[in-house]
PALONU-106853 format. One record per atom (N, C-alpha, C): residue number from 0; residue in three letters; x, y, z. Coordinates in steps of 0.001 Angstrom, whole numbers, padded with zeros to 6 digits. Example, Ala and Ser with C-alpha at 12.3 -4.5 7.8 and 13.67 -1.06 7.14 Angstrom:
# PALONU-106853
<0 'Ala' <013190 -005690 007800>>,
<0 'Ala' <012300 -004500 007800>>,
<0 'Ala' <013200 -003300 007800>>,
<1 'Ser' <012850 -002250 007080>>,
<1 'Ser' <013670 -001060 007140>>,
<1 'Ser' <012900 000030 007870>>,
END
This chain:
# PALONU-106853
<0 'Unk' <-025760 -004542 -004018>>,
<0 'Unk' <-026118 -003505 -003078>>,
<0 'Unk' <-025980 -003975 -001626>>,
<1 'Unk' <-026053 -004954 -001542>>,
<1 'Unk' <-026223 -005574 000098>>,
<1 'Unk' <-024684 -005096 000132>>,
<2 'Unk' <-023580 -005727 -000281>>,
<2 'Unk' <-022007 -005387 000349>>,
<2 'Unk' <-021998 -003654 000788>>,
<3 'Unk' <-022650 -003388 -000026>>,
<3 'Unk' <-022994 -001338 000343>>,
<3 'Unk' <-023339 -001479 001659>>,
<4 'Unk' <-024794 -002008 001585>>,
<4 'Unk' <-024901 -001596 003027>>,
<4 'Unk' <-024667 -002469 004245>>,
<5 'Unk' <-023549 -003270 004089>>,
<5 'Unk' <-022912 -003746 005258>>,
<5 'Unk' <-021798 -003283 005459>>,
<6 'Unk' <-021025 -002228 004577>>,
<6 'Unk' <-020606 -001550 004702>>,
<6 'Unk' <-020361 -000339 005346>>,
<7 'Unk' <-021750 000359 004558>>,
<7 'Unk' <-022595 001425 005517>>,
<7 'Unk' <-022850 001114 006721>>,
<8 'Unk' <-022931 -000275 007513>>,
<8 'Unk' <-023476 -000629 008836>>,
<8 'Unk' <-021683 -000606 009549>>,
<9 'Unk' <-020911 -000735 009210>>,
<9 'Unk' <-019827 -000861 009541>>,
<9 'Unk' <-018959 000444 009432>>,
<10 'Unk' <-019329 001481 008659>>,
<10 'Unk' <-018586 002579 008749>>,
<10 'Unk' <-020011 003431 010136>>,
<11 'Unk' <-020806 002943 010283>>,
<11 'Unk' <-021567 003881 011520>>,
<11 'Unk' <-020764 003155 013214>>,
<12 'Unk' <-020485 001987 012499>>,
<12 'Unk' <-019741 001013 013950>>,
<12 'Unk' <-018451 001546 014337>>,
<13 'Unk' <-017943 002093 013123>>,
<13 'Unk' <-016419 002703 013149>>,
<13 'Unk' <-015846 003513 014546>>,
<14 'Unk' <-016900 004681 014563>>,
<14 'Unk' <-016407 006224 015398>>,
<14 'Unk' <-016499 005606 016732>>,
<15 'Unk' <-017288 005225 017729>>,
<15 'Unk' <-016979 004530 018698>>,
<15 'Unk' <-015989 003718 018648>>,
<16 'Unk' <-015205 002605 018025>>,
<16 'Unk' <-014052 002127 018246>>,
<16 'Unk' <-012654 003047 017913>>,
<17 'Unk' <-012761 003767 017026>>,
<17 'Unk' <-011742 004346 017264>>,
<17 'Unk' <-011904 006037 017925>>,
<18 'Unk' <-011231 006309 019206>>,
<18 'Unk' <-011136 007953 020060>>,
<18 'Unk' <-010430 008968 018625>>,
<19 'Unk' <-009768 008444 018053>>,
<19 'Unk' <-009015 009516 017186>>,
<19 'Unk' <-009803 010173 016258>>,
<20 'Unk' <-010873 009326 015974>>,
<20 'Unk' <-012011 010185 014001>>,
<20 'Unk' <-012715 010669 015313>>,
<21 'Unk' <-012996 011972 014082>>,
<21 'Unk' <-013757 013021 014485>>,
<21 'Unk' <-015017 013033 014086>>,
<22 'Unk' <-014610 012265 012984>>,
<22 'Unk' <-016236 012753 012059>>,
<22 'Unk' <-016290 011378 011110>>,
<23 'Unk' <-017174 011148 010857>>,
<23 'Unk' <-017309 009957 009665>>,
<23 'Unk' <-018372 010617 008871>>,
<24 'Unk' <-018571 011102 007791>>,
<24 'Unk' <-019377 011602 006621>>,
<24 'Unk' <-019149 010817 005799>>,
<25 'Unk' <-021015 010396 005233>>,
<25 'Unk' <-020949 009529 004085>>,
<25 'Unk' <-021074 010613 002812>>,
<26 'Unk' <-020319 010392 002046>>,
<26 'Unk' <-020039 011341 000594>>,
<26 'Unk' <-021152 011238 -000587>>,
<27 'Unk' <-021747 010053 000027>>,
<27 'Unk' <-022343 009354 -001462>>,
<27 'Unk' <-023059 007810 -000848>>,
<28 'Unk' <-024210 007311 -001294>>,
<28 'Unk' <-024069 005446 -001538>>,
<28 'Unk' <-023012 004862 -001002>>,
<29 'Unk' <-021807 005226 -001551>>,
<29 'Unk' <-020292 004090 -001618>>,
<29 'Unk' <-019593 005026 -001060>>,
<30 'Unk' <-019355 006339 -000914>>,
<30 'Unk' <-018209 006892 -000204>>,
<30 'Unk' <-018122 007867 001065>>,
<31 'Unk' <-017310 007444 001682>>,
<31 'Unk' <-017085 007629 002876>>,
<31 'Unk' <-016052 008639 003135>>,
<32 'Unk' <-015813 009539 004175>>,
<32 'Unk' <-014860 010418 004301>>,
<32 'Unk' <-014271 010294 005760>>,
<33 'Unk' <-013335 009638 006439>>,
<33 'Unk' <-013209 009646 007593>>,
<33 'Unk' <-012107 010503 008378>>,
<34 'Unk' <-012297 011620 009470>>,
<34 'Unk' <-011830 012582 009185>>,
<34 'Unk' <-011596 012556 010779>>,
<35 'Unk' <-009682 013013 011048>>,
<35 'Unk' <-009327 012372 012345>>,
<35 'Unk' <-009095 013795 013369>>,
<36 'Unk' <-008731 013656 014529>>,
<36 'Unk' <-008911 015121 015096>>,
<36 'Unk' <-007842 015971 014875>>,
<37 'Unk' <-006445 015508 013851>>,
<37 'Unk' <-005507 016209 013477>>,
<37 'Unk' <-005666 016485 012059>>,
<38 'Unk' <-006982 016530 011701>>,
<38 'Unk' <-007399 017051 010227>>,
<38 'Unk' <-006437 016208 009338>>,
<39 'Unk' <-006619 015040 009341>>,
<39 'Unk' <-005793 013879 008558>>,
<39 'Unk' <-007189 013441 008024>>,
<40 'Unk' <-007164 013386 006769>>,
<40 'Unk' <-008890 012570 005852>>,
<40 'Unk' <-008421 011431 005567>>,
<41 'Unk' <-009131 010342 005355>>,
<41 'Unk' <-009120 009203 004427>>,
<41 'Unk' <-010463 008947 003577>>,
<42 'Unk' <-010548 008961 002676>>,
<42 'Unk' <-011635 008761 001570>>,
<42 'Unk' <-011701 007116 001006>>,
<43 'Unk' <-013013 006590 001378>>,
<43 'Unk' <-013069 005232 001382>>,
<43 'Unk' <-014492 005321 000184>>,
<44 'Unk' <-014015 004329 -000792>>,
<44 'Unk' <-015068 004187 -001809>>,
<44 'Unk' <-015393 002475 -001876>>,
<45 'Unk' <-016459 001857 -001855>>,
<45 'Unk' <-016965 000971 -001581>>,
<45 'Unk' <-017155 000367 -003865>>,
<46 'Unk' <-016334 -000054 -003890>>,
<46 'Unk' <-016082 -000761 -005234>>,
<46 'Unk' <-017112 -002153 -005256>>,
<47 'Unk' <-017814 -002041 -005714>>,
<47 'Unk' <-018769 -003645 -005320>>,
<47 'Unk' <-018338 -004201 -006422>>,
<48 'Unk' <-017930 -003677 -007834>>,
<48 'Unk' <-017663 -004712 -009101>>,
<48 'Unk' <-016236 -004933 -008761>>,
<49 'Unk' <-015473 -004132 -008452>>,
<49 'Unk' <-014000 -005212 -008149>>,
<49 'Unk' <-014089 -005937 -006565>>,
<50 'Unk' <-015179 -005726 -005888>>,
<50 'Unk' <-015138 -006726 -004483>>,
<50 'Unk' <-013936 -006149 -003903>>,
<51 'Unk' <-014167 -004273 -003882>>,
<51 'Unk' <-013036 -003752 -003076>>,
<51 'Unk' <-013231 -002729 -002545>>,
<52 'Unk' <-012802 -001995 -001276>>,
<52 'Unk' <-012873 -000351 -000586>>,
<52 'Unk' <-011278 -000216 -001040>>,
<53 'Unk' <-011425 001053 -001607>>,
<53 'Unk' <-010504 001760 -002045>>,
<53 'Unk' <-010337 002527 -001464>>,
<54 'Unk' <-009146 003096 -000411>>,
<54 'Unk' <-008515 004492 000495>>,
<54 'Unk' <-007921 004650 -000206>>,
<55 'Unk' <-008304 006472 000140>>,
<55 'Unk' <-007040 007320 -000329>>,
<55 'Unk' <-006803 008369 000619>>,
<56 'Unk' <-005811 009324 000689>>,
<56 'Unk' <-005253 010407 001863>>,
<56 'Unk' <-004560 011091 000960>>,
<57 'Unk' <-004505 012490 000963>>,
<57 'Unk' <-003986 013527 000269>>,
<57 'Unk' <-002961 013826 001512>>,
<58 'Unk' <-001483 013873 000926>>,
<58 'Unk' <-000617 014054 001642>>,
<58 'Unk' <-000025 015438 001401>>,
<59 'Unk' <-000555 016144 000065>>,
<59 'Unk' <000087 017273 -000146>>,
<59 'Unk' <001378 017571 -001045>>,
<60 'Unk' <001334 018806 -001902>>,
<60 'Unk' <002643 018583 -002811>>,
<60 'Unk' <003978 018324 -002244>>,
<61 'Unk' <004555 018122 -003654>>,
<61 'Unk' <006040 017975 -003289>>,
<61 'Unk' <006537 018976 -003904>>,
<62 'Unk' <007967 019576 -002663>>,
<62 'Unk' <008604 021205 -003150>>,
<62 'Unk' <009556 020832 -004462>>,
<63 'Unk' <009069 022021 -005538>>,
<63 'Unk' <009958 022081 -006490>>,
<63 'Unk' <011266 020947 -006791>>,
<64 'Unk' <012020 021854 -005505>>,
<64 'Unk' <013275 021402 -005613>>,
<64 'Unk' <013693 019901 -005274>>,
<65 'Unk' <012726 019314 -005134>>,
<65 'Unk' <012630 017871 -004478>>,
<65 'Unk' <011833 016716 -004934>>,
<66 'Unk' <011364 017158 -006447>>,
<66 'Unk' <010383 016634 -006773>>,
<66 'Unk' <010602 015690 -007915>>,
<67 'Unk' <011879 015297 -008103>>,
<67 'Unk' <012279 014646 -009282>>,
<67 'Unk' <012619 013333 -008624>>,
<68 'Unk' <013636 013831 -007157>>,
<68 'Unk' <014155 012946 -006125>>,
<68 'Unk' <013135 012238 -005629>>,
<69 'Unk' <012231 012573 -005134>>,
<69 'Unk' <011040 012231 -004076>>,
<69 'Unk' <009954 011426 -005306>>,
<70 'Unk' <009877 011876 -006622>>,
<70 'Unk' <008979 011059 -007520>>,
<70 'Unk' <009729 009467 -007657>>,
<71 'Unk' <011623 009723 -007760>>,
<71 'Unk' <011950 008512 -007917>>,
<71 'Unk' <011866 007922 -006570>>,
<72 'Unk' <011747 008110 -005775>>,
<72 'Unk' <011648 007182 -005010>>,
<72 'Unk' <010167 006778 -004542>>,
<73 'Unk' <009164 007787 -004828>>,
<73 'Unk' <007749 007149 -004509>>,
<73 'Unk' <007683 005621 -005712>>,
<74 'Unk' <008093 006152 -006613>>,
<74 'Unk' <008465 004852 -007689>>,
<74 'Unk' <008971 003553 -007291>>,
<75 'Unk' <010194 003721 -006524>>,
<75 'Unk' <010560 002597 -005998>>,
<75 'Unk' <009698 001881 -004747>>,
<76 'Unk' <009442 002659 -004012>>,
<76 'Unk' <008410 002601 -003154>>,
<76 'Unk' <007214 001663 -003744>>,
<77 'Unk' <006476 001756 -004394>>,
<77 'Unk' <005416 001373 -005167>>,
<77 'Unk' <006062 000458 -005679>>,
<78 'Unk' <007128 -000183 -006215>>,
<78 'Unk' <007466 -001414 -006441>>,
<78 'Unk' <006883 -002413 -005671>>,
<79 'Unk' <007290 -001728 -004099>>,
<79 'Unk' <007544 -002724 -002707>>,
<79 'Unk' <006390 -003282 -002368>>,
<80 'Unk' <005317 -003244 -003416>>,
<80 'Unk' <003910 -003561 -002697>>,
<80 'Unk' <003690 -004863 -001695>>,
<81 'Unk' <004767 -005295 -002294>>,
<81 'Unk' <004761 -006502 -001314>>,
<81 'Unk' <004755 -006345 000225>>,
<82 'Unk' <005711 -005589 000411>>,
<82 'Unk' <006464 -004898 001642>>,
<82 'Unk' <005269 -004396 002374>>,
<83 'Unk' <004548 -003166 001324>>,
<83 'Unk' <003979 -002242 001981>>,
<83 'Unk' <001986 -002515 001966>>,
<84 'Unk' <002013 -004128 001515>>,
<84 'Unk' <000751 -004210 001934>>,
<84 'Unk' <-000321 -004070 000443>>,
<85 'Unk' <000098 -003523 -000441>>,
<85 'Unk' <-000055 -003024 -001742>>,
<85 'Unk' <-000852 -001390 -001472>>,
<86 'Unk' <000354 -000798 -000467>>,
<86 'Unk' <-000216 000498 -000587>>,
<86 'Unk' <000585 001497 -002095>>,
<87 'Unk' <000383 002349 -002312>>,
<87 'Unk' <000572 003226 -003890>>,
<87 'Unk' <000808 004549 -003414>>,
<88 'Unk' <001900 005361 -004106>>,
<88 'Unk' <001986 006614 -003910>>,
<88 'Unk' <001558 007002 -005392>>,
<89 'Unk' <000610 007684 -005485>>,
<89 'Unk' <000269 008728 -007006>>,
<89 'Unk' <000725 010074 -006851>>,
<90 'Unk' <000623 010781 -008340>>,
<90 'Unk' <000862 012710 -008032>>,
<90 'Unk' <-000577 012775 -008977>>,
<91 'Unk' <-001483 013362 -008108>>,
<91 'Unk' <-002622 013855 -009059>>,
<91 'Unk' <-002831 015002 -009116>>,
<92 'Unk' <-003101 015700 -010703>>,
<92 'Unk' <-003317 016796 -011029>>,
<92 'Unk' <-002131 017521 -010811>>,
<93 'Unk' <-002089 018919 -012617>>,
<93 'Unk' <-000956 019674 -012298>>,
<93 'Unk' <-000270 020437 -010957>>,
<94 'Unk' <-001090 020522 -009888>>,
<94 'Unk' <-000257 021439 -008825>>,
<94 'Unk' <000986 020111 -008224>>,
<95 'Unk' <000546 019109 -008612>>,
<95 'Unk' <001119 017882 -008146>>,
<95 'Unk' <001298 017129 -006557>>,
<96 'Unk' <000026 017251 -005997>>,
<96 'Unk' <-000460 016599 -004588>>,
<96 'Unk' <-000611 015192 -004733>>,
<97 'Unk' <000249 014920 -003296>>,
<97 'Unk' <000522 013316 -003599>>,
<97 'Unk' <-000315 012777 -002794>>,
<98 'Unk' <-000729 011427 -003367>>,
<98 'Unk' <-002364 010535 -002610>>,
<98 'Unk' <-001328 009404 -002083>>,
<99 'Unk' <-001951 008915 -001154>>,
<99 'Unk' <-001921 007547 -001033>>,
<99 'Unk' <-003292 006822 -001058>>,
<100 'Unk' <-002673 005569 -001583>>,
<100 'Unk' <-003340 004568 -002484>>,
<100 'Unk' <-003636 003316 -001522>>,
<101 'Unk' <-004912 002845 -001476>>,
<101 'Unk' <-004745 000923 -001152>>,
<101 'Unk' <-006023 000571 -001518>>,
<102 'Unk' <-006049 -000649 -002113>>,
<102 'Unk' <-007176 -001299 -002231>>,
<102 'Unk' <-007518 -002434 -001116>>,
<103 'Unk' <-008695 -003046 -000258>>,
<103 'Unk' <-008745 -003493 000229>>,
<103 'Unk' <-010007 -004843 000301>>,
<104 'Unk' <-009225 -005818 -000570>>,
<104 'Unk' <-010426 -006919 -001085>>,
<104 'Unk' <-011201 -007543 -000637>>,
<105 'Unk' <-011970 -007221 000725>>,
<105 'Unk' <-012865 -008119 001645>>,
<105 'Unk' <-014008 -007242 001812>>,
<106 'Unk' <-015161 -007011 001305>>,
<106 'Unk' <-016204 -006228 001460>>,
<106 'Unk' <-016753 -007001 002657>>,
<107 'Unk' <-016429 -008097 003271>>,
<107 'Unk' <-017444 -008336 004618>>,
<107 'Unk' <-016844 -008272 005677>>,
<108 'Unk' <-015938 -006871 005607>>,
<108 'Unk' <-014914 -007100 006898>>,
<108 'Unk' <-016006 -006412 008400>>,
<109 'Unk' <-015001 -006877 009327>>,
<109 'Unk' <-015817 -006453 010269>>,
<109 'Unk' <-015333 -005161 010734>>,
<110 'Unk' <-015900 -004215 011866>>,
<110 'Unk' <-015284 -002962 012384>>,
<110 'Unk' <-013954 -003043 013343>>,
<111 'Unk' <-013600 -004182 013723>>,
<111 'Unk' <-012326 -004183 014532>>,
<111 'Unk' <-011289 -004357 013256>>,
<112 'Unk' <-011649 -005192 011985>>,
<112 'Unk' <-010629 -005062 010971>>,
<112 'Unk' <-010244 -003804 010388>>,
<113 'Unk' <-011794 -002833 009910>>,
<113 'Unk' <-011341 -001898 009514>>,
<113 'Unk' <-010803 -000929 010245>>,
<114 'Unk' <-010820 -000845 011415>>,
<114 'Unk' <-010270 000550 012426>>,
<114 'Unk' <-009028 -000091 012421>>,
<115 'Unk' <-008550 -001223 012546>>,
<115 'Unk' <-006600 -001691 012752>>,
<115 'Unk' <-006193 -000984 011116>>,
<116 'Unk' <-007080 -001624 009938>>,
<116 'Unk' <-006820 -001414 008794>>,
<116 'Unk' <-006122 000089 008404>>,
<117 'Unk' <-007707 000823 008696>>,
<117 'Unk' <-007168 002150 009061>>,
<117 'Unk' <-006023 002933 009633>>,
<118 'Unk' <-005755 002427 010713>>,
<118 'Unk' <-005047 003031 011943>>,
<118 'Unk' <-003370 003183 010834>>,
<119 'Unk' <-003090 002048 010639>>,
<119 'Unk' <-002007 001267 009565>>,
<119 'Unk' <-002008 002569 008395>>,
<120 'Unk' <-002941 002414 007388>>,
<120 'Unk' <-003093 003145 006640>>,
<120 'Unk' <-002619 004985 007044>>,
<121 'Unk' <-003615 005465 008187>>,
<121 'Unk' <-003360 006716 008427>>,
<121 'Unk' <-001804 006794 009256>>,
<122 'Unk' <-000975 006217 009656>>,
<122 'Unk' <000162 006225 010390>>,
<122 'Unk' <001178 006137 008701>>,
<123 'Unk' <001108 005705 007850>>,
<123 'Unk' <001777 005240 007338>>,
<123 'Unk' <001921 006462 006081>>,
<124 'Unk' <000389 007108 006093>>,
<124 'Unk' <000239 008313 005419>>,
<124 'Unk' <001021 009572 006213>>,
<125 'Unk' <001069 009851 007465>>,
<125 'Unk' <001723 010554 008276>>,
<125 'Unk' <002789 010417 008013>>,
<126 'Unk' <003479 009729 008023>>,
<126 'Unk' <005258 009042 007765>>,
<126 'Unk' <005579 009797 006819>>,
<127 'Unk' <004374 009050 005290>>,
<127 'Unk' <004770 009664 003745>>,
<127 'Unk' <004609 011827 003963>>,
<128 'Unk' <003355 011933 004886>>,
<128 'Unk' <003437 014124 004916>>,
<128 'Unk' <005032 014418 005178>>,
<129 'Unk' <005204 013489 006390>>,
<129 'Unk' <006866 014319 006964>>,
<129 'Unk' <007370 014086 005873>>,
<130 'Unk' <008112 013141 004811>>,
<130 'Unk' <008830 012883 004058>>,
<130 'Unk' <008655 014598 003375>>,
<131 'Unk' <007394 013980 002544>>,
<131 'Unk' <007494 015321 001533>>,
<131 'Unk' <007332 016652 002601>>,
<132 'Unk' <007311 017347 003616>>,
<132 'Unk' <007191 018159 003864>>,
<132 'Unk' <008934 018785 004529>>,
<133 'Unk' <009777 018170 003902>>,
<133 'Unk' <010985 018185 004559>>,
<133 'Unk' <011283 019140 003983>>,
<134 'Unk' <012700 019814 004245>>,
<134 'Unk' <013368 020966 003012>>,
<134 'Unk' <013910 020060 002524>>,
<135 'Unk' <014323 020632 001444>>,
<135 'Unk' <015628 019873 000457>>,
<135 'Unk' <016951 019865 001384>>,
<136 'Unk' <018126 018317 001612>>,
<136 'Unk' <019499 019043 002269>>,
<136 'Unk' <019979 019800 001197>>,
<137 'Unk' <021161 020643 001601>>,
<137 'Unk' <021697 021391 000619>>,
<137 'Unk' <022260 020766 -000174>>,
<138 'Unk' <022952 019667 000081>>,
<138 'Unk' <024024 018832 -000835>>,
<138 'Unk' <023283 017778 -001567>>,
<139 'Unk' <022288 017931 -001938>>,
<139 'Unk' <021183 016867 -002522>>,
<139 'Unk' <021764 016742 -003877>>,
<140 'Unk' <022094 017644 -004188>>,
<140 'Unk' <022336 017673 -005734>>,
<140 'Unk' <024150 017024 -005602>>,
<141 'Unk' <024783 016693 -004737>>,
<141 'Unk' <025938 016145 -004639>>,
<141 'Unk' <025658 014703 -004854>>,
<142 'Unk' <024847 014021 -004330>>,
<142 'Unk' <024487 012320 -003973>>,
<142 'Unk' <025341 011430 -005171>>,
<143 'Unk' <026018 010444 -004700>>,
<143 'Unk' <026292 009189 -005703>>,
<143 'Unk' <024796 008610 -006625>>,
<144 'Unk' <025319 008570 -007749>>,
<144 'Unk' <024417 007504 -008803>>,
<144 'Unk' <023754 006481 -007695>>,
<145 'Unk' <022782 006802 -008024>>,
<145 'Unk' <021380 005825 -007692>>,
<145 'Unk' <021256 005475 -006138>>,
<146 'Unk' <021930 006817 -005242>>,
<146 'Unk' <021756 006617 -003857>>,
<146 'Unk' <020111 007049 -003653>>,
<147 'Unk' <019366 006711 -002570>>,
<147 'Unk' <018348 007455 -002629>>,
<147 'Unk' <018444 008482 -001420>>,
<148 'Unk' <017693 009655 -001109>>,
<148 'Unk' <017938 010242 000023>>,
<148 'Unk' <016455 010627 000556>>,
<149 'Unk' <016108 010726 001279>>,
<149 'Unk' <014603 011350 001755>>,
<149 'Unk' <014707 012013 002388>>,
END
């Protein structure tokens, strides 16, 4: 329980360092909702048995016509964890809205770690909305074997 609430002491430290959150609402004990002034959320759950805060960001479905393309490549994507920090693209639930994923293994971080942490995280979730919020090009269905296109 103590990692909880040094946690909790560190998500109240949050909103003063960063101008961009609007709001910080605790959800629960362990979860957190941090919510920015362009209505961008991140949902932070305080894992004490894996010694982890878990973010996530709902980025929103992917269109029909783009969704076979855009799954293979969130796939490849999610390979790259290396690359990308061990962030995760999921599709949860049938309407098929895509999360982003990270686990983050230091429960005694301080508030200048988690607001950079953050900042990273929500920029990187922004990147992934434009992707999926693109149209399909028309010639998508033309592409060479195993090109990718976004």
């Amino acid at each position: 329980m103590a990692q909880v609430e040094h946690i909790q002491r560190v998500m109240t430290e949050l909103g003063p360092v960063d101008d961009a959150i609007g709001l910080i609402d605790q959800l629960g004990d362990d979860q957190w909702l941090v919510v920015y002034d362009d209505d961008t959320a991140v949902e932070i759950e305080c894992d004490e048995t894996g010694n982890k805060l878990v973010f996530s960001m709902s980025l929103g479905p992917v269109s029909d016509q783009r969704k076979k393309l855009l799954h293979e490549v969130m796939l490849t994507w999610n390979y790259l964890y290396h690359d990308t920090g061990g962030m995760r693209l999921a599709v949860e639930g049938a309407e098929g809205n895509v999360v982003l994923l990270v686990d983050l293994c230091h429960l005694d971080i301080d508030v200048g770690t988690l607001a950079g942490f953050l900042e990273a995280f929500v920029e990187t979730g922004r990147g992934w909305r434009e992707v999926l919020q693109q149209d399909a090009p028309a010639d998508e269905g033309e592409r060479p074997a195993g090109a990718i296109v976004v």
